[in-house]
C-alpha positions as CSV (number, residue, x, y, z in Angstrom):
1,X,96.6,100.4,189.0
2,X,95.3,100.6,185.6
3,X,92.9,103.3,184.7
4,X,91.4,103.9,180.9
5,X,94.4,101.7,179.7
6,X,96.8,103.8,181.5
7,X,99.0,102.3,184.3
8,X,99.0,104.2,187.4
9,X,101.1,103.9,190.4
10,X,99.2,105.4,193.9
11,X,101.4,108.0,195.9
12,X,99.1,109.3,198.6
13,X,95.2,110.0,199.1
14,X,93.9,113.1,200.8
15,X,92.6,111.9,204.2
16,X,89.9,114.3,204.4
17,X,87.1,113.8,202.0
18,X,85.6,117.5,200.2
19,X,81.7,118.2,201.0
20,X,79.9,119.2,197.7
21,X,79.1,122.8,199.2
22,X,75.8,124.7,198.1
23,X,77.9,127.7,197.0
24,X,79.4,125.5,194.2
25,X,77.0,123.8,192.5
26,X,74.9,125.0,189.2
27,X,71.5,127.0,189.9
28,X,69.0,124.1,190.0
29,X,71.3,122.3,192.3
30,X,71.3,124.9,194.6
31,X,69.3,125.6,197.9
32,X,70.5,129.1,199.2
33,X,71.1,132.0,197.3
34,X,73.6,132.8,194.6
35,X,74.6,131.5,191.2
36,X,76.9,129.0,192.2
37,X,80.8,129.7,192.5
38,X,84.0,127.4,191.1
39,X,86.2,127.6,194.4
40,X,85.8,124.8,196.5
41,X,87.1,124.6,200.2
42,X,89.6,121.6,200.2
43,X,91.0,121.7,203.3
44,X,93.7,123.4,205.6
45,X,96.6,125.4,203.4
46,X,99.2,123.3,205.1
47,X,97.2,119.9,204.4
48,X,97.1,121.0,201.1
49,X,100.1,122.6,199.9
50,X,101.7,118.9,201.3
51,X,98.8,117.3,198.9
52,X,98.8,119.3,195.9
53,X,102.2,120.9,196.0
54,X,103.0,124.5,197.5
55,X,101.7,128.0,197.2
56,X,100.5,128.8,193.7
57,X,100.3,125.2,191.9
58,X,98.3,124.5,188.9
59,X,98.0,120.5,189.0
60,X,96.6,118.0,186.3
61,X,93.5,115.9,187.5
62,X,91.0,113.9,186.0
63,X,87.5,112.1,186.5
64,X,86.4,108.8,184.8
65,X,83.3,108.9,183.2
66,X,82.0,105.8,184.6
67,X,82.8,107.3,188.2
68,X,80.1,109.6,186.8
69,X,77.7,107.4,185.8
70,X,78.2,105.2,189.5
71,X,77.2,108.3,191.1
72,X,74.1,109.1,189.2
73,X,72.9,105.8,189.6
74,X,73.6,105.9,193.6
75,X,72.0,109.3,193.6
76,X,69.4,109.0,191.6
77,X,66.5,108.3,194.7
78,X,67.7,111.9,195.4
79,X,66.9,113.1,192.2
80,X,63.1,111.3,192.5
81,X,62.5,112.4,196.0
82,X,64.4,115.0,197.2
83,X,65.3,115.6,200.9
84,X,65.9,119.2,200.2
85,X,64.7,122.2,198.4
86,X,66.9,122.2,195.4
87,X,65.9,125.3,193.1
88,X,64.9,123.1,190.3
89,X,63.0,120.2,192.5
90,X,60.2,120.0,190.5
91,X,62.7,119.6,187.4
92,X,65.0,117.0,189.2
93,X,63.7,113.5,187.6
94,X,64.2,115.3,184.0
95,X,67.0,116.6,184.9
96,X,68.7,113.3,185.7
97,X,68.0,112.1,182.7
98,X,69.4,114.9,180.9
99,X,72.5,114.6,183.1
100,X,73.0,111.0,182.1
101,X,73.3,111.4,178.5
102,X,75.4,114.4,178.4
103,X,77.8,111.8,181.1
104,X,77.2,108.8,178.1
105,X,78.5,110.8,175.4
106,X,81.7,111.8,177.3
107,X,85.3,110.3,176.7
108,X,86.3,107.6,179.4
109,X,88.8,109.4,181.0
110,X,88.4,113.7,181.0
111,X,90.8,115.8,182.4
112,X,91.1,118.8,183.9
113,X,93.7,121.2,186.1
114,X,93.0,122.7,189.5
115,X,94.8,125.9,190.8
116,X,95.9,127.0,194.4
117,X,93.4,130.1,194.9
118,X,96.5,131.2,197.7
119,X,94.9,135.3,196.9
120,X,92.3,134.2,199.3
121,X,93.4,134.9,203.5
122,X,93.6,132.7,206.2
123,X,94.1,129.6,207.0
124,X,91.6,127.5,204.5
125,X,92.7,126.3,201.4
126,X,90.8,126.5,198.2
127,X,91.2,125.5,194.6
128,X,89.5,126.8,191.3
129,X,88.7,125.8,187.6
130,X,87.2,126.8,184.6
131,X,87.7,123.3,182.7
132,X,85.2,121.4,181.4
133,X,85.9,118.2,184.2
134,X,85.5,120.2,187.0
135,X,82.2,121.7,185.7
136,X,80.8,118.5,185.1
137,X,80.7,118.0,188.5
138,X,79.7,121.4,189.5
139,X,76.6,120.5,186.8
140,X,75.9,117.1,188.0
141,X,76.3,116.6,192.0
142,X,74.0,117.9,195.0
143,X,74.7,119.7,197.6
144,X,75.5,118.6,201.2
145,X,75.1,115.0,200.3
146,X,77.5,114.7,197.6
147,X,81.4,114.6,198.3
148,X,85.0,114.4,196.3
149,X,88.0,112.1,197.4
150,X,91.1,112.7,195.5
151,X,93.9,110.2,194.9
152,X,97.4,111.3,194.0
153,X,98.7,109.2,191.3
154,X,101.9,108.9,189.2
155,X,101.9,108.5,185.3
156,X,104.6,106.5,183.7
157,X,106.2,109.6,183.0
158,X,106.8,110.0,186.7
159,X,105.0,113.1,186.6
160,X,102.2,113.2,189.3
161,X,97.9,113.3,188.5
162,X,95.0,113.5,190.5
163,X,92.4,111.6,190.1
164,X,88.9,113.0,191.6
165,X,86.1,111.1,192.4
166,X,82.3,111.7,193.1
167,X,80.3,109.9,196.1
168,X,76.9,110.1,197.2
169,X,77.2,110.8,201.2
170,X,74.1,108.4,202.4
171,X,74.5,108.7,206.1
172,X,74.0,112.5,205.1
173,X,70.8,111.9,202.7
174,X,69.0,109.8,205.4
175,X,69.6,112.6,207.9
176,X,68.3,114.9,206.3
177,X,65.2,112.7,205.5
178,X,64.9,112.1,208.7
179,X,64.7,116.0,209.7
180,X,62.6,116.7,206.7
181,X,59.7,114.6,208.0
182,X,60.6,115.6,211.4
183,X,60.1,119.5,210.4
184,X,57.2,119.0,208.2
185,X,55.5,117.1,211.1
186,X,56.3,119.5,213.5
187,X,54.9,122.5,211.3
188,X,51.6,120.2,210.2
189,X,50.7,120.1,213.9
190,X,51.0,123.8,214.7
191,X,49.1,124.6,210.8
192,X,46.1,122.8,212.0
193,X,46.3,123.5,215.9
194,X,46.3,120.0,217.1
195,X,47.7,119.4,221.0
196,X,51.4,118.4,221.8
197,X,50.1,114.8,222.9
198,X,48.6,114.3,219.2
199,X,50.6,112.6,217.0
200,X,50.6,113.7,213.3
201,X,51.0,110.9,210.5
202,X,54.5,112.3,209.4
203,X,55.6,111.7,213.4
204,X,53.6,108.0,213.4
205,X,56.2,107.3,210.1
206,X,59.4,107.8,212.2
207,X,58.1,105.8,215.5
208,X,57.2,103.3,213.5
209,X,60.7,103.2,211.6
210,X,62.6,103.3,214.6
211,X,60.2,100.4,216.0
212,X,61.2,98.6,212.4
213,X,65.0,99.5,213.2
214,X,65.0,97.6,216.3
215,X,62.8,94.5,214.9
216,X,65.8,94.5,212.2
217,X,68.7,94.4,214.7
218,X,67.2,92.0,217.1
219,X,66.1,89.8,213.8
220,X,70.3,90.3,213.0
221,X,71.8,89.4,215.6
222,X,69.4,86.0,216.5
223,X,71.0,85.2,212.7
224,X,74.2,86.3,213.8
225,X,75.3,87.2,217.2
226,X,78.8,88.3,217.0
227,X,80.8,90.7,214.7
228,X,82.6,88.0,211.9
229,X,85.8,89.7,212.0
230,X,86.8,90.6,215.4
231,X,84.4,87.7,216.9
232,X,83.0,90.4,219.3
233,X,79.6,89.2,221.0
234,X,79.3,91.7,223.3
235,X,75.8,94.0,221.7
236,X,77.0,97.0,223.3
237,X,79.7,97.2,221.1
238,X,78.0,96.0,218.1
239,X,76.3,97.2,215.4
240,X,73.6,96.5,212.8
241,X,74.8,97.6,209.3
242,X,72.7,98.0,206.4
243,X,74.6,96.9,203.1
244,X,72.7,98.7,200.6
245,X,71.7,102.3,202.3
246,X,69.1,102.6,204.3
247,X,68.3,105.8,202.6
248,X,67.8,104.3,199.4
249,X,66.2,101.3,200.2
250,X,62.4,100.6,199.9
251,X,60.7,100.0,202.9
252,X,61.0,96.4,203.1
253,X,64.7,96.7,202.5
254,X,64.5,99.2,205.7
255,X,64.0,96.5,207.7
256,X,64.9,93.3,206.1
257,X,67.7,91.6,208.3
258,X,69.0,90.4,204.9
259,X,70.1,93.7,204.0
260,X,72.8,93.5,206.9
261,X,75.8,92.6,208.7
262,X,76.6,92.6,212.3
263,X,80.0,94.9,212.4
264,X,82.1,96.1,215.3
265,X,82.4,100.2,215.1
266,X,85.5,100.4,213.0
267,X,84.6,97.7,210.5
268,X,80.9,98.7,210.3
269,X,82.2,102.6,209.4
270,X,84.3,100.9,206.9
271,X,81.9,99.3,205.3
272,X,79.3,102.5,205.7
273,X,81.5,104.6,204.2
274,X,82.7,102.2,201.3
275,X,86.2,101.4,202.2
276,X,85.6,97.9,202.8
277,X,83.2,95.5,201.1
278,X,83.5,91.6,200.7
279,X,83.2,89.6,197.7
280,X,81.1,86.6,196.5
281,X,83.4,84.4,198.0
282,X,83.3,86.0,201.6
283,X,87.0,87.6,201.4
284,X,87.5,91.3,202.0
285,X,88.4,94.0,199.6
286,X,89.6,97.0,200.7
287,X,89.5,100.5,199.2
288,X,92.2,102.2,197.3
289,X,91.2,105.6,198.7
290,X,92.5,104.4,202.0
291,X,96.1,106.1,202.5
292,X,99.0,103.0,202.4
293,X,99.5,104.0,206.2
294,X,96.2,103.9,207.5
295,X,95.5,100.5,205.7
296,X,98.5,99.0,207.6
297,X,96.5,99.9,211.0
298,X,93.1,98.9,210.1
299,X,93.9,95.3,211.5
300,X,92.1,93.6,208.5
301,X,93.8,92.8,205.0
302,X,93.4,92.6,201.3
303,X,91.7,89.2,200.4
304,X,91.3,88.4,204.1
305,X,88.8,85.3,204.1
306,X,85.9,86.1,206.5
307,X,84.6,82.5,207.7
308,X,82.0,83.4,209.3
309,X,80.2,86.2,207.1
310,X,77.0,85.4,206.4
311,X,76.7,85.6,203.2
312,X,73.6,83.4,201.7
313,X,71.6,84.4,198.5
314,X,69.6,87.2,199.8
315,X,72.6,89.2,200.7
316,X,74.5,88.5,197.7
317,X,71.8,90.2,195.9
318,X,72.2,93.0,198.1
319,X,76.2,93.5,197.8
320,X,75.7,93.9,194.3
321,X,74.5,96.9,194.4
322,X,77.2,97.8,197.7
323,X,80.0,96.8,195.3
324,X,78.7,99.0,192.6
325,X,77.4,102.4,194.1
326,X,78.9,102.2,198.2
327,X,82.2,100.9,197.5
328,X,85.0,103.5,196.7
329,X,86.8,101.2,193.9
């Protein structure tokens, strides 16, 4: 692969993404107590020390600024309407736009090294730095909905690099709407004493989404009643996947039937999670942050042509913005 002019090959992928943790991230980020911290919780020291290399290893790694600016651009709903109590909430739109001009002015590719923190006990393996790449995303991503995937690539030195990359979780921001507006209702009825039967507005808001959610799924499916991969027309085994997220869409998007596919479970979390999209042309493209083994058993290839996708005007509008903020390219 070729990255900021460089040629790259891929050796591996960690299979386990990293969860942006509160404890990392700067003070406005934050919504617990503390400062913020630079270790971050990888993953089991034997999963690792295979990754990275063994007890003790200082590695070289790198972001791409572009990767930067994807993620602030996925995020950015977040940063209007928060669905948690960052510190600096009331500073959030401002600080975006800060954010995205300290990212603009940055070189494309910025590196960075990681070390083993292998003083710390137990089982769980962490990593720490004090380099400028890894505190760019300490500065810049939120907690809890925010996660890393690292690549393992080699240079044509044959020397290995990894490359870290930034995602906005969105299954994890629309739960955590969801139990926002679920809390607030909940504590609205008990400020102002009203009985159990009552509904309060905030309550009316996720009866009638879930009344929109089913409207959408029966709409998809009359359009197209069978996953386009595996054929599967069985609805219990089906499901209605929003292309762009349904928590950043607007409220028509919500529960516009456009805005979807009909998936079977594996290919619909493919294409939630941004492993998978398709292009204009209705042929698959699959993610390089899938490991080369699991690709192999996915059951789907690279440039696969999907004939029966559905795939008019409407939804190509909407996979441009998949392809450019979902998709793990």
């Amino acid at each position: 692969m070729i990255i900021a002019g460089q040629k790259f090959s891929i050796s591996d992928t960690l299979d386990s993404s990293i969860t942006v943790p509160d404890c990392l991230v700067k003070r406005n980020n934050k919504i617990g107590g503390g400062n913020g911290e630079a270790k971050l919780y990888v993953t089991s020291k034997a999963s690792m020390y295979d990754f990275f290399g063994g007890p003790g290893f200082i590695v070289r790694c790198f972001i791409l600024k572009q990767d930067l600016v994807d993620y602030m651009n996925a995020i950015h709903l977040e940063y209007l309407h928060p669905s948690q109590s960052y510190r600096g909430a009331d500073d959030m739109p401002k600080l975006w736009k800060e954010r995205m001009k300290t990212i603009n002015a940055l070189p494309e590719l910025i590196e960075f090294n990681v070390k083993d923190q292998n003083q710390i006990t137990g089982t769980r393996g962490y990593v720490k730095s004090s380099d400028f790449g890894y505190d760019i995303i300490r500065e810049i991503s939120l907690p809890l909905v925010s996660y890393i995937s690292v690549m393992r690539l080699t240079d044509n030195s044959g020397l290995p690099i990894f490359y870290w990359k930034l995602f906005a979780d969105f299954d994890a921001i629309s739960d955590k709407r969801e139990a926002l507006v679920y809390t607030y209702g909940k504590k609205a009825e008990k400020s102002v004493g009203t009985s159990k039967s009552k509904e309060t507005s905030r309550q009316k808001e996720i009866r009638y989404a879930r009344i929109g959610q089913g409207l959408y799924r029966e709409k998809l499916l009359s359009e197209c009643p069978f996953c386009p991969i595996t054929m599967i027309n069985d609805e219990r085994l089906l499901i209605a996947s929003h292309i762009k997220p349904w928590a950043v869409s607007s409220e028509t998007e919500k529960i516009d039937h456009k805005n979807g596919f009909v998936l079977s479970p594996l290919y619909d979390k493919l294409f939630d999670r941004g492993f998978m999209t398709f292009a204009e042309d209705r042929r698959i493209i699959l993610s390089n942050w899938i490991s080369p083994a699991n690709k192999k058993r996915l059951g789907v290839q690279e440039g696969q042509f999907v004939q029966m996708l559905p795939m008019d005007e409407a939804r190509q509008e909407y996979m441009k913005f998949h392809r450019a903020s979902v998709f793990k390219g």
